[in-house]
MIPA-896095 format. One record per residue (C-alpha): residue number from 1; x, y, z. Coordinates in steps of 0.05 Angstrom, whole numbers, plus 5000, padded with zeros to 4 digits. Example, Ala and Ser with C-alpha at 12.3 -4.5 7.8 and 13.67 -1.06 7.14 Angstrom:
% MIPA-896095
{1,{5246,4910,5156}}
{2,{5273,4979,5143}}
% end
This chain:
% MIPA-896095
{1,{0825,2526,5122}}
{2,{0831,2595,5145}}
{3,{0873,2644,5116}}
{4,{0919,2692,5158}}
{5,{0968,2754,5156}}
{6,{1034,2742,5184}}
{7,{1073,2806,5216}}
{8,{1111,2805,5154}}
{9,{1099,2805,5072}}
{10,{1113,2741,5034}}
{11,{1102,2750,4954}}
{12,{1098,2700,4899}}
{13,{1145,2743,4849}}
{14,{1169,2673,4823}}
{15,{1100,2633,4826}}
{16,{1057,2684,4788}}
{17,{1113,2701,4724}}
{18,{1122,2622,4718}}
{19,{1051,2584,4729}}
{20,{1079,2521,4692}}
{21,{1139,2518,4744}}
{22,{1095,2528,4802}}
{23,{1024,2486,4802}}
{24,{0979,2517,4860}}
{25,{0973,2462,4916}}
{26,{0951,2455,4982}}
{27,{0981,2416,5047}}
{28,{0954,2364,5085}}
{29,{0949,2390,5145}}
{30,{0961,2350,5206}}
{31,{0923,2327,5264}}
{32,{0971,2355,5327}}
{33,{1024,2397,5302}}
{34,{1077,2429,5359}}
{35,{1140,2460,5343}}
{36,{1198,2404,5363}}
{37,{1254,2466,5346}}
{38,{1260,2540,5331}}
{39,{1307,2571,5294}}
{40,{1314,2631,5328}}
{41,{1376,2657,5302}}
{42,{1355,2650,5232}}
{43,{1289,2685,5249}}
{44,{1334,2748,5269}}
{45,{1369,2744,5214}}
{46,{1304,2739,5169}}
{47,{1271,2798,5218}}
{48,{1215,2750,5243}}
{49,{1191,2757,5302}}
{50,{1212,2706,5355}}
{51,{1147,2717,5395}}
{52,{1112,2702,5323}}
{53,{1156,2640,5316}}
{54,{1136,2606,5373}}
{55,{1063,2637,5360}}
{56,{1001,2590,5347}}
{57,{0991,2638,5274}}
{58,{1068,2602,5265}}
{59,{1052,2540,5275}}
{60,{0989,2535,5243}}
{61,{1017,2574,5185}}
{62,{1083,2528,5174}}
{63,{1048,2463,5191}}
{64,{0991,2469,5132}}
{65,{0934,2475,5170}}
{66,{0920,2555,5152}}
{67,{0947,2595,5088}}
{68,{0971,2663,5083}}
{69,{0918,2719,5062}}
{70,{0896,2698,4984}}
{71,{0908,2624,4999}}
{72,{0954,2604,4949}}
{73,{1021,2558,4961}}
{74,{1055,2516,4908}}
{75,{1095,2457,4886}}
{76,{1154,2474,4839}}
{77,{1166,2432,4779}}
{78,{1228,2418,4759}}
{79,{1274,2356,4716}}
{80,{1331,2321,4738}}
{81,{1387,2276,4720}}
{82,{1391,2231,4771}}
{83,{1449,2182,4780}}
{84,{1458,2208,4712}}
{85,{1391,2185,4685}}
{86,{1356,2241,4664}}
{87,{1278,2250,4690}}
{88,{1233,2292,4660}}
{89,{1187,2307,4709}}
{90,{1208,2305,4779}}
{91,{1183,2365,4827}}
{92,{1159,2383,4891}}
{93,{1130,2313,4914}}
{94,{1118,2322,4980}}
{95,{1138,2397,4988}}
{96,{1103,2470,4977}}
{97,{1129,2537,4969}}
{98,{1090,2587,5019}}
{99,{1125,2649,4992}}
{100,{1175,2703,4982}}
{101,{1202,2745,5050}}
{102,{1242,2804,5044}}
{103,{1298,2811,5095}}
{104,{1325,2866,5135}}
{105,{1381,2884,5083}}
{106,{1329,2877,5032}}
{107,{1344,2805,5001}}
{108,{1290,2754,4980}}
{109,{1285,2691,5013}}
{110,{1241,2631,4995}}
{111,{1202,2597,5054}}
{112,{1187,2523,5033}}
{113,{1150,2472,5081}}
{114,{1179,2393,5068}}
{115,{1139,2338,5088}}
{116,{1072,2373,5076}}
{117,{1035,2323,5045}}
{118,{1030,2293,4969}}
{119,{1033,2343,4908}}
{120,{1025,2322,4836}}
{121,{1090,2296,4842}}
{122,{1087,2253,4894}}
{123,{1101,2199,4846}}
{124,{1070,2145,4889}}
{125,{1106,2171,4956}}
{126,{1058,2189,5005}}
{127,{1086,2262,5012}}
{128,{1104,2264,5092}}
{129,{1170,2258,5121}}
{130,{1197,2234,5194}}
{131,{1222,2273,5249}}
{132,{1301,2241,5252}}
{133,{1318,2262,5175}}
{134,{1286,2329,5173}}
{135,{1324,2344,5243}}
{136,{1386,2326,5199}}
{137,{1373,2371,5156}}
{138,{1370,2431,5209}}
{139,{1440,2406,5241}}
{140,{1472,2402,5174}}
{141,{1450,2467,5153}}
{142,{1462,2512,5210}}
{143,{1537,2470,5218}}
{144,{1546,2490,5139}}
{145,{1519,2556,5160}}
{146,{1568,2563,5218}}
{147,{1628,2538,5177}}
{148,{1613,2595,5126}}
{149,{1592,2540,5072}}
{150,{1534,2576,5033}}
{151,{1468,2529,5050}}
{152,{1390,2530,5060}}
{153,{1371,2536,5131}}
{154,{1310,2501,5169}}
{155,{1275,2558,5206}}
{156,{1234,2503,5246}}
{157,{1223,2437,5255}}
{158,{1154,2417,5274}}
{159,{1123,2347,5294}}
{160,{1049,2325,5257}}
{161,{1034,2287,5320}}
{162,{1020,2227,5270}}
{163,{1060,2172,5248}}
{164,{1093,2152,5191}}
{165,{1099,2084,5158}}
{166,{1172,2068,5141}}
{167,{1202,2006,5158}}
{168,{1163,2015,5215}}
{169,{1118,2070,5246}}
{170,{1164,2131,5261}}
{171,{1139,2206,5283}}
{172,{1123,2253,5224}}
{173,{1153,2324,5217}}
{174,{1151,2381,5171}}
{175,{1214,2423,5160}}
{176,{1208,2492,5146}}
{177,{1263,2517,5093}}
{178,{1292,2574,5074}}
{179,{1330,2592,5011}}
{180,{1353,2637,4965}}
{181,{1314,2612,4921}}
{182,{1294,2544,4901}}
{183,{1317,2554,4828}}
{184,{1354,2486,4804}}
{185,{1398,2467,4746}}
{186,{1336,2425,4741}}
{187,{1281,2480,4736}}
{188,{1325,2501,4675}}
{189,{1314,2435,4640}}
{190,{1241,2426,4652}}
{191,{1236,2503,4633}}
{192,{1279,2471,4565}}
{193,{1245,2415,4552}}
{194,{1178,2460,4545}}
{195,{1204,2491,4484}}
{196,{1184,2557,4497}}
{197,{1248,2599,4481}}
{198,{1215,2660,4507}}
{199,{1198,2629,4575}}
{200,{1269,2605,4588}}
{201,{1295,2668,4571}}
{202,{1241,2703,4621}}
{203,{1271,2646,4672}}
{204,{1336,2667,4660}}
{205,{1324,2741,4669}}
{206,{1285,2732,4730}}
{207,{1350,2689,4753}}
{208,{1392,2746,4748}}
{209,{1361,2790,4770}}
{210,{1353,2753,4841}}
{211,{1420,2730,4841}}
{212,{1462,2758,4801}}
{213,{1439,2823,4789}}
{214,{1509,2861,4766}}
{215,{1513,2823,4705}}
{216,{1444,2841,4679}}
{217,{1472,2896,4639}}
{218,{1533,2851,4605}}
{219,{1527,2850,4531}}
{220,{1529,2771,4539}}
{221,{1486,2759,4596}}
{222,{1475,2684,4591}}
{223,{1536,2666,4577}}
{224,{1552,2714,4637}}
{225,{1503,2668,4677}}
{226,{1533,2606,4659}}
{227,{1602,2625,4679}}
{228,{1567,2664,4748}}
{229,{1541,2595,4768}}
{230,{1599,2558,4746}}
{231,{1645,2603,4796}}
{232,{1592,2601,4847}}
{233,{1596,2524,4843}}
{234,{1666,2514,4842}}
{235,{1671,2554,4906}}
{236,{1616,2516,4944}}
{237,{1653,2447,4930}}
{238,{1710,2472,4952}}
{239,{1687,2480,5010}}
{240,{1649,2421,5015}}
{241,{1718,2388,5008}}
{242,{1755,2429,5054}}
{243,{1711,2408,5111}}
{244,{1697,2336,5090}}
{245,{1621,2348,5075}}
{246,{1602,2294,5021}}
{247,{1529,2312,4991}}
{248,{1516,2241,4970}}
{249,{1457,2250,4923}}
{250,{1478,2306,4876}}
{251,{1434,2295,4821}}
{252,{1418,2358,4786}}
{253,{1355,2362,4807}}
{254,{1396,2380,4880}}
{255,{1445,2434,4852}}
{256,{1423,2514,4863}}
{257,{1434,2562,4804}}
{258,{1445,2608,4875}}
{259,{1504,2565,4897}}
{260,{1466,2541,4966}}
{261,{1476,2477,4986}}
{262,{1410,2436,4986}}
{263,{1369,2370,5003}}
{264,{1405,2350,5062}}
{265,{1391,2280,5053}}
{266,{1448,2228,5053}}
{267,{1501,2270,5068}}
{268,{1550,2259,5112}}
{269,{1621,2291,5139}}
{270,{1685,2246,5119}}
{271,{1707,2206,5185}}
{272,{1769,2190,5146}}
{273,{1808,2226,5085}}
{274,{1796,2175,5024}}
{275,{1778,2208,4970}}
{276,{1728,2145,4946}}
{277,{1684,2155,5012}}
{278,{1612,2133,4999}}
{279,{1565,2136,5057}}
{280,{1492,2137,5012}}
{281,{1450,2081,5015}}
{282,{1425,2084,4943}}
{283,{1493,2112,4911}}
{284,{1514,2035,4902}}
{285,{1568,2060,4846}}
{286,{1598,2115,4887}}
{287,{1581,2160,4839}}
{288,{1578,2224,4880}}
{289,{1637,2200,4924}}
{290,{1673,2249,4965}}
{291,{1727,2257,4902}}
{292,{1680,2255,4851}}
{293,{1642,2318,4873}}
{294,{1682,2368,4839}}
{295,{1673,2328,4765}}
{296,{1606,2310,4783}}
{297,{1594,2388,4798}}
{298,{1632,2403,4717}}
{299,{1578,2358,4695}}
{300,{1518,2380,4724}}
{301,{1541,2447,4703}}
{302,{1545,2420,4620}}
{303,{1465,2398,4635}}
{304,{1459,2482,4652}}
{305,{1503,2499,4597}}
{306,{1451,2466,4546}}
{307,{1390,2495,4570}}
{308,{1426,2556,4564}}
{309,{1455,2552,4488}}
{310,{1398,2573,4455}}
{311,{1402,2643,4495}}
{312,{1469,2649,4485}}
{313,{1472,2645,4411}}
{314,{1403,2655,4358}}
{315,{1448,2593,4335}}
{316,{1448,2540,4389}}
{317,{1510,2512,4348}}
{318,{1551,2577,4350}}
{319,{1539,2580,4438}}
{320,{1566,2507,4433}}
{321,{1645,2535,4433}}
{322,{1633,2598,4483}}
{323,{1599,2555,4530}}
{324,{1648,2497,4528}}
{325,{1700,2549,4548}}
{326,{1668,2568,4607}}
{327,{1657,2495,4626}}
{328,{1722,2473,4621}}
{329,{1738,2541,4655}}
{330,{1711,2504,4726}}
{331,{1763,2463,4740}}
{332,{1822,2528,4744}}
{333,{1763,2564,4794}}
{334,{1753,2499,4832}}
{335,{1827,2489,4844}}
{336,{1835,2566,4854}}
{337,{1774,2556,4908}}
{338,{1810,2493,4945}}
{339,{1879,2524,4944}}
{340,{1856,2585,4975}}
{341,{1818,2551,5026}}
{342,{1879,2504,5044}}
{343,{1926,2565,5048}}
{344,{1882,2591,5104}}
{345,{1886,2526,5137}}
{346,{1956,2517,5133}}
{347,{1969,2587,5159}}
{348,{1993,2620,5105}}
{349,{1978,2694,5081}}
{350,{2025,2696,5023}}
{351,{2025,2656,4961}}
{352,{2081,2610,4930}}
{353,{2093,2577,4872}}
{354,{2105,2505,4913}}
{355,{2040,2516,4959}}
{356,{1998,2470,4922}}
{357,{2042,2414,4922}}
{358,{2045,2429,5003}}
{359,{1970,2434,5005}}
{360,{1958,2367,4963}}
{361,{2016,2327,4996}}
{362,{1980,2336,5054}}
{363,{1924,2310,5034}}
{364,{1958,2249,5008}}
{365,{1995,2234,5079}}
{366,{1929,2240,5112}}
{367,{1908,2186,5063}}
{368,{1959,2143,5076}}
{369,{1963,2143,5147}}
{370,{1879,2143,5148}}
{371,{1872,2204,5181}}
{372,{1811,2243,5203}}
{373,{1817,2300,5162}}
{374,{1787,2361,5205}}
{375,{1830,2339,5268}}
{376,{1890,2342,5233}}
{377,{1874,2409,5211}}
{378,{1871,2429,5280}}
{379,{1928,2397,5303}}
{380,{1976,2431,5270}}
{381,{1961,2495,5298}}
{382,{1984,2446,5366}}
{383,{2043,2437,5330}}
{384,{2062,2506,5322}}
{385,{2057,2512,5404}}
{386,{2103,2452,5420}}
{387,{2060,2386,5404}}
{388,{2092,2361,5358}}
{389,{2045,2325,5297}}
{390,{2075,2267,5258}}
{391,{2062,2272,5181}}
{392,{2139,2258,5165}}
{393,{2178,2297,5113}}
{394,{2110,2338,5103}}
{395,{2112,2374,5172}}
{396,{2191,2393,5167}}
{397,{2170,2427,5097}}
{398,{2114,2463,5117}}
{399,{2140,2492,5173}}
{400,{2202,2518,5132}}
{401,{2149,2557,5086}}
{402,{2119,2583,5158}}
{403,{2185,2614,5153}}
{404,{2172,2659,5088}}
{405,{2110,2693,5128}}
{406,{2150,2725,5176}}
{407,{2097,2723,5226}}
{408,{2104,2693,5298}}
{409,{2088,2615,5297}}
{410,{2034,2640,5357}}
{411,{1995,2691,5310}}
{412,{1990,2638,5258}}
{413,{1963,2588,5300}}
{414,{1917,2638,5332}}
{415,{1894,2651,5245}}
{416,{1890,2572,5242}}
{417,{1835,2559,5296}}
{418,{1796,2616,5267}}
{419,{1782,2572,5203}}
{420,{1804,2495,5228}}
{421,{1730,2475,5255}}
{422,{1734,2429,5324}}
{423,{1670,2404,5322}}
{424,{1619,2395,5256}}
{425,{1560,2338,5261}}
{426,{1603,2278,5255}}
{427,{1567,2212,5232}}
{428,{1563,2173,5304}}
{429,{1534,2236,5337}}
{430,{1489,2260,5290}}
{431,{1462,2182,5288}}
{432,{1456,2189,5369}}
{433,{1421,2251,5371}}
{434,{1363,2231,5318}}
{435,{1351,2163,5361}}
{436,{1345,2203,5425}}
{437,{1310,2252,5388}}
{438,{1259,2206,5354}}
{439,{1244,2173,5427}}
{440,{1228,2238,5454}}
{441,{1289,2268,5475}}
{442,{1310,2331,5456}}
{443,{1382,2338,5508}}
{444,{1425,2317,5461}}
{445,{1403,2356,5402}}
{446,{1412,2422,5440}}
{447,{1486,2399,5465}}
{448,{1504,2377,5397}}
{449,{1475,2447,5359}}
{450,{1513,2488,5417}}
{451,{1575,2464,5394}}
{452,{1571,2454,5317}}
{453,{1534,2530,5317}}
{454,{1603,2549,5346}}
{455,{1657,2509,5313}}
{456,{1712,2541,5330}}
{457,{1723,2545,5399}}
{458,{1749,2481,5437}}
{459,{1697,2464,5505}}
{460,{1722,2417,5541}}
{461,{1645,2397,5566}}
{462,{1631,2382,5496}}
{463,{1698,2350,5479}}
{464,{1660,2280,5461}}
{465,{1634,2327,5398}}
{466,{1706,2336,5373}}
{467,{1726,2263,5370}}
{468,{1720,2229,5306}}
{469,{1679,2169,5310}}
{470,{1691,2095,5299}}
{471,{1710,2068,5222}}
{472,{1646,2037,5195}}
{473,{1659,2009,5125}}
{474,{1586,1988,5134}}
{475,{1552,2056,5158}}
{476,{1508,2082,5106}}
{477,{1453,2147,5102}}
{478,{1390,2150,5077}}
{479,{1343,2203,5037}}
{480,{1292,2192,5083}}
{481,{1236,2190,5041}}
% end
């Protein structure tokens, strides 16, 4: 395996301080790799070269079949509750961390190849993934991206050229990730369960000091931490809810102490507003339903809060009441989150007292009358030029709070198609795309990415991307694994 030097620097900051969260591991590299997709827009972004992207260094680099200069790459350890069962020891199975960039503006990025081949932690998977789910991971995260929904980002997707037994032979694929980091609420309790006080707290510190470096001089810095992820939490599910994104899978093991959303696996945008919306394949409870996400999000959180206690107090016992208080402090930023969100949506710039019964009373018509929740966003704005939008009572009181704003109904609907997305990766699409894609086809994909990678602005070419699709009490998504 040759090693080679990229046109930019990638460290291992994270990988050298923490050796027993980061076992060195190699990829299996494949027989035929090409690049299927580029993310070039990303690669700006990151200050990569696009004529290195689509280099054979690139490729040979992000498929596993060279290393960077020194040789080293690494699966992360990490535990997990997972459907509330907690795992010990879970990890990079079929994943490796190549290393650190620095961007333009001087902020440090992850780059992480999936499907790279078995780790330590495979446990019994045979580490490689398949083209469709790792292209659904690039459309979900550059729609999140474009929707302003903090998220990892695939800079490329590239086929193995080999197959991969599933249920039946399917075309392999690595993904190549980027992230703020891939620190978990799970890294924190393997990190815990090691019993090394000292470690955690080195875990911690390195934590804030990647992401949330202006509380590193607070008298109370862990408890600062805590309630830091706890706000940057309750702000990403709000906006998961405000655009109908359901994770599906959101184990611990899958929740950022950056706020990022991650694992892409059987998520899925809500075709319908019901707040009990399960589209997972394994989530047979409907545990992470579309509703549940914000409690589910608390509880992850109160698996954080206890790796944390010991830092926060020499007394685990006395950090027991601080750290509850911040916990039960998630709900009020959640709701704070969502509220401001549906303001924007609704059009509003000021604030009143009867806004959230507005906001939530909308929610509850759309219920009732089954509708699609991102169209009827955008239909009101309709409403305010002269088509009119039945939602009863609702629409009568809404638009006599428009009134308060003392803005002209046009300006306001102008503000409302700024932030009321037309198209996102709706379920029937997204399912399209990955069969054409899987067969060879690549047409689709690129029609589909032009429009969710600009959300906002109606086409009418690509007005079969706004529609929502069929009801499918039976359609269900998969990890992928």
């Amino acid at each position: 395996m040759v090693a080679i030097a990229p046109p930019f620097v990638l460290e291992h900051s994270y990988s050298r301080q923490f050796p027993e969260l980061a076992f060195q591991w190699q990829a299996e590299p494949p027989s035929n790799p090409s690049f299927v997709v580029c993310n070039d827009d990303l690669a700006e972004q990151l200050g990569i070269s696009l004529d290195w992207l689509r280099s054979e260094d690139a490729l040979n680099l992000f498929s596993g079949r060279s290393t960077l200069d020194g040789g080293e790459t690494f699966a992360l350890a990490y535990a997990g509750h997972q459907f509330g069962s907690y795992s010990p020891r879970l990890g990079d199975g079929r994943a490796l961390l190549i290393g650190e960039g620095i961007g333009p503006r001087g902020d440090r990025y992850d780059l992480h190849l999936k499907g790279s081949g078995r780790t330590p932690f495979a446990r019994g998977g045979d580490g490689r993934a398949v083209l469709g789910p790792m292209l659904r991971e690039y459309i979900l995260g550059e729609s999140m991206s474009a929707l302003g929904v903090p998220t990892t980002r695939a800079l490329a997707v590239i086929s193995t050229g080999e197959a991969v037994r599933r249920e039946r032979p399917l075309p392999g694929a690595i993904l190549v990730r980027v992230a703020s980091s891939h620190i978990r609420v799970g890294t924190f309790q393997y990190a815990a369960a090691i019993g090394d006080i000292e470690r955690l707290r080195a875990l911690a510190d390195y934590t804030i000091e990647r992401h949330y470096p202006t509380i590193g001089d607070s008298e109370d810095r862990y408890l600062a931490l805590l309630n830091s992820v706890v706000d940057a939490q309750a702000k990403l599910i709000a906006q998961w809810m405000l655009v109908g994104f359901i994770h599906g899978v959101m184990n611990t093991d899958n929740m950022t102490i950056s706020g990022e959303t991650i694992d892409y696996g059987p998520c899925a945008f809500m075709e319908r507003v019901d707040s009990r919306t399960v589209f997972s394949s394994i989530d047979e409870m409907g545990r992470y339903a579309y509703g549940k996400q914000p409690s589910i999000g608390q509880w992850n959180l109160a698996r954080f809060a206890e790796t944390l206690l010991p830092l926060i107090a020499e007394d685990p016992q006395a950090a027991v009441e601080p750290a509850t208080e911040v916990l039960v402090g998630f709900q009020q930023k959640f709701d704070s989150y969502w509220l401001q969100g549906m303001r924007q949506r609704l059009g509003l710039v000021t604030e009143q007292d009867g806004d959230e019964s507005i906001a939530r009373d909308l929610v509850t018509a759309m219920s009732d009358r089954q509708l699609d929740l991102l169209t009827t966003f955008r239909a009101l704005s309709t409403e305010l030029r002269g088509q009119p939008v039945d939602l009863g009572d609702w629409t009568l009181r809404w638009r006599q709070r428009l009134e308060a704003e003392g803005r002209p109904l046009t300006d306001i609907a102008d503000n409302m198609d700024a932030i009321n997305p037309v198209y996102v990766p709706r379920n029937h699409l997204v399912e399209s795309v990955l069969a054409d894609a899987t067969n060879g086809s690549l047409t689709q994909l690129n029609r589909l990415m032009s429009a969710v990678r600009n959300p906002y602005v109606a086409r009418d070419e690509l007005l079969e991307f706004s529609m929502p699709g069929p009801i499918d009490p039976t359609y269900r998504t998969y990890c992928g694994t």
